[in-house]
N, C-alpha and C positions, 0 to 999 in steps of 0.2 A: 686419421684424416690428413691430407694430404698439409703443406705448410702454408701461411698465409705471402702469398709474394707479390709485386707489382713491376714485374717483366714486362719491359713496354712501356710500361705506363707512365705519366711527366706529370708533377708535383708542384706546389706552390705552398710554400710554409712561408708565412709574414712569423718577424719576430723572430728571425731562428739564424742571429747571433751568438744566441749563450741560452741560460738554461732550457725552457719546456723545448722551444721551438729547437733549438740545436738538435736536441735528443731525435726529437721527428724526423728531420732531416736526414741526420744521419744514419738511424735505422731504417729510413723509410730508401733509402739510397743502397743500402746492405741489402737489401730485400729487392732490389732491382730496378727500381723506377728511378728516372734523371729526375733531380731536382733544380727548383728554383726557391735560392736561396737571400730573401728579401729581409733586411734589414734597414731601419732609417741611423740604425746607431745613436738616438739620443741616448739622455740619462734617465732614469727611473721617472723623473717627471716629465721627459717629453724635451726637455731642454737641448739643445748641441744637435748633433746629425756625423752619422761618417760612417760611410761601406765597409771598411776596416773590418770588422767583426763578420760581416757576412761572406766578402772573400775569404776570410781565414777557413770559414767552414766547409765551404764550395773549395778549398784547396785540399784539406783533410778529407773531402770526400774523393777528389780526385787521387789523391798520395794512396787510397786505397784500390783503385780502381773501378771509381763509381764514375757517372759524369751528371755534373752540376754547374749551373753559373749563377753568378751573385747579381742582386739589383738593390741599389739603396735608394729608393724612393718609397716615401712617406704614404702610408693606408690612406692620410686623408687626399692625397693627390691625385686628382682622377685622371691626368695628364701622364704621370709618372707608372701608373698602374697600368695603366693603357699599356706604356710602352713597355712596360716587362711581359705582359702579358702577350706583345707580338715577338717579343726577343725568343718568350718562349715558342710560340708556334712558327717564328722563321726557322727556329734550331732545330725543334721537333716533331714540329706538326701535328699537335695536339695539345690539351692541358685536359688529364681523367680526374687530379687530384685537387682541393684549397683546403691547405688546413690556416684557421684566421687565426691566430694567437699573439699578434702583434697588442700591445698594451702600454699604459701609462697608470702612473698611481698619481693623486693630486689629494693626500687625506684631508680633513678639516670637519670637524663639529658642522652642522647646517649653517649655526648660527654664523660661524666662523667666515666661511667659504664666501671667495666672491666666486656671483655667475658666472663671470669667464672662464675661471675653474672648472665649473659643474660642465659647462660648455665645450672645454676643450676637452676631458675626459670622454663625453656622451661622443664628437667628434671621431677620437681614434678606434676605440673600440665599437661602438655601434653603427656611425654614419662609413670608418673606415671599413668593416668588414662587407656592408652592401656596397663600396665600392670595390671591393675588392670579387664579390660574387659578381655584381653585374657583368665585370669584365670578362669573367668567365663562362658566363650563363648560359649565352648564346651560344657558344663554342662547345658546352656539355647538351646543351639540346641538340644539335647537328649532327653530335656525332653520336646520340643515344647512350651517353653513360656518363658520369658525374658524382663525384663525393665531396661532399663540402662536411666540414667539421667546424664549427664556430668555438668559441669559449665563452660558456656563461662559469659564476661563480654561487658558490654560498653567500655570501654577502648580497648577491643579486635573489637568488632562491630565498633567504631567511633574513637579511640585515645583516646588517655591521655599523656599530658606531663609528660615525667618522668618515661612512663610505657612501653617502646620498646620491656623490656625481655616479663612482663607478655600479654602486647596487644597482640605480636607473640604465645604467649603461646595460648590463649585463643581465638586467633581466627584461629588458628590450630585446637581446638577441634571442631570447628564449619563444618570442612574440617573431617575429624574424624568422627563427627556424623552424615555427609551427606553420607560417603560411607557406614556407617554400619546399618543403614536404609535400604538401600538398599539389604546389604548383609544378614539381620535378620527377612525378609519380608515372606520368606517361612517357618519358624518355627517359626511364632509369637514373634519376638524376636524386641520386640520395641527401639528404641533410639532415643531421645530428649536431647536438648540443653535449662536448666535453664540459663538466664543472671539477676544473683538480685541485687537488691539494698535494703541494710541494714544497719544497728549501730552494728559491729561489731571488733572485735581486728584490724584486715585489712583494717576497714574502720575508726577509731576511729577519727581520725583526719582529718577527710573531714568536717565530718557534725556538722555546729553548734548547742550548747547543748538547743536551742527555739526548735529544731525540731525533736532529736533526737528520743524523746519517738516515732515518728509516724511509725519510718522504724527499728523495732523491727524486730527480724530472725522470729518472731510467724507471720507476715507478706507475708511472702515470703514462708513461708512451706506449706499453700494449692496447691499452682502452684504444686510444685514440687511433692505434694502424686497426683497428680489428674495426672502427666508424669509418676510417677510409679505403679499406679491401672490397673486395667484388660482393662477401657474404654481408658486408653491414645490411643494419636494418634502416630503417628511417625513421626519425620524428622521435629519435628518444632524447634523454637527458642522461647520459654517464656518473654518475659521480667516480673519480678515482685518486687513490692517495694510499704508497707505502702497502703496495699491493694488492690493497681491498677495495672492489669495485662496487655500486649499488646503482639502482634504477632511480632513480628523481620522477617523479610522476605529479601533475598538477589534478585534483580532484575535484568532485563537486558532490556533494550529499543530495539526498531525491529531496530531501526539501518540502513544505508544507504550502496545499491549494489553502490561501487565507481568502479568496474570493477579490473581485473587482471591488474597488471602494473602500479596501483595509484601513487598518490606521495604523500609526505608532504604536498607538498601545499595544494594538494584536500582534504585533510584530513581537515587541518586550515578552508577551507573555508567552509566544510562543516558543520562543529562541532556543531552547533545548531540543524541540523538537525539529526547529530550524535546522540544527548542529546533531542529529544524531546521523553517526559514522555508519551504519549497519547496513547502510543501501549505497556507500555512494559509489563514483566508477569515477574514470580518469578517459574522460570523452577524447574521441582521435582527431575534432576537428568544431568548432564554432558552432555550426549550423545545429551540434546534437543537444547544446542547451537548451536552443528553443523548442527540438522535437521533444524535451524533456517536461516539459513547460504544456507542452500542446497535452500530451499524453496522459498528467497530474490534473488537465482543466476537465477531460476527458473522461477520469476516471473515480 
């Protein structure tokens, strides 16, 4: 099969100062498409600001002969998005590509956390990435093609202690890129959910340094060009890390008719049969619970 490339095509990686997002950028720039190289340059919490980092990368794409320009305006900015987002289409006249991977970490226990915390986290990553789609939306309906790539996480999929702002954060986008799947279906306007695992500023402190080499961001960036090429699918969940990919899939068991008027008790006692696995499926879209539901009353 032929290679995967984005000749023509124009790009928007948030976050792609240094680790995951550099890597995007830059493969995804080696493989042909101009990129937009956005950075706000804080620190790991969100703190400072400085384009620094993103011209560096947008300069290394060029030293190789790629073409990319940098923009350091903030995900939550919907002012500053705007205007990268026309910086791109005066340049190029188009934008095919969003990969959102722009992030902040703010850890703390529940107890611990103040809500501004929870706040500002939920802010960059969630509320910043549907800014960051809106800006494009329009502009991938118009012209009938579009690939957006969000980043949820494990910690959003399963928990993490200590992660209440970003698990909420990140498995919001999961919610996020189920409805836009659906809403991007008739103008080829793809949308997938990256969940990585990497050695990254974010993750610096989880993994010890025997294993680190393995979960490199150069890891994790196939997944992600293969969710923003012409062949992606839509509406999945990636998991990827240290070269091993898997499917994330949200389920639901067929579940037991207890009849209108149930109680708690019938519930308690039914609960096994509640939870057995042998039937269930992984529905494409909202509406097929209730068909599920009609169908169980039904039968």
């Amino acid at each position: 099969m032929a290679d995967i490339r984005f000749d023509g095509r124009v790009a928007i990686v948030t976050g792609a100062a240094r680790g995951l997002g550099r890597e995007y950028a830059l493969e995804l720039a080696r493989r042909g498409a101009r990129v937009v190289v956005n950075d706000f340059g804080g620190a790991r919490d969100g703190v400072g600001g400085s384009s620094e980092g993103a011209q560096a990368v947008a300069d290394e794409i060029a030293a190789f002969g790629g073409e990319a320009i940098a923009h350091g305006t903030s995900v939550t900015d919907p002012a500053g998005v705007a205007d990268m987002v026309a910086q791109a289409m005066a340049k190029w006249g188009r934008v095919d590509v969003l990969i959102a991977n722009a992030g902040v970490l703010r850890d703390k226990s529940f107890a611990k956390m103040e809500i501004d915390d929870f706040r500002f986290v939920l802010d960059v990553h969630l509320t910043g990435t549907a800014i960051c789609a809106k800006a494009v939306w329009e502009i991938m309906r118009a012209q009938n093609y579009g690939r957006i790539v969000v980043t949820t996480s494990s910690s959003g999929l399963y928990g993490n202690f200590g992660q209440s702002n970003y698990g909420a954060a990140k498995m919001g986008l999961v919610g996020f890129m189920q409805t836009l799947k659906l809403e991007g279906q008739k103008n080829d306007v793809r949308v997938n959910a990256i969940a990585p695992v990497a050695a990254t500023r974010m993750t610096e402190d989880i993994f010890p340094p025997e294993i680190l080499g393995k979960f490199g961001p150069a890891e994790v960036m196939p997944g992600v060009l293969y969710l923003a090429s012409e062949e992606a699918p839509t509406g999945v969940i990636l998991s990827a890390g240290a070269g091993v990919f898997a499917l994330t899939r949200l389920v639901e068991t067929t579940g037991v008719n207890l009849g209108t008027g149930a109680t708690p008790e019938m519930v308690r006692d039914a609960w096994e049969k509640i939870g057995d696995r042998s039937g269930e499926v992984a529905p494409q879209a909202g509406l097929e619970q209730s068909q599920k539901i009609l169908a169980l009353l039904a039968g």
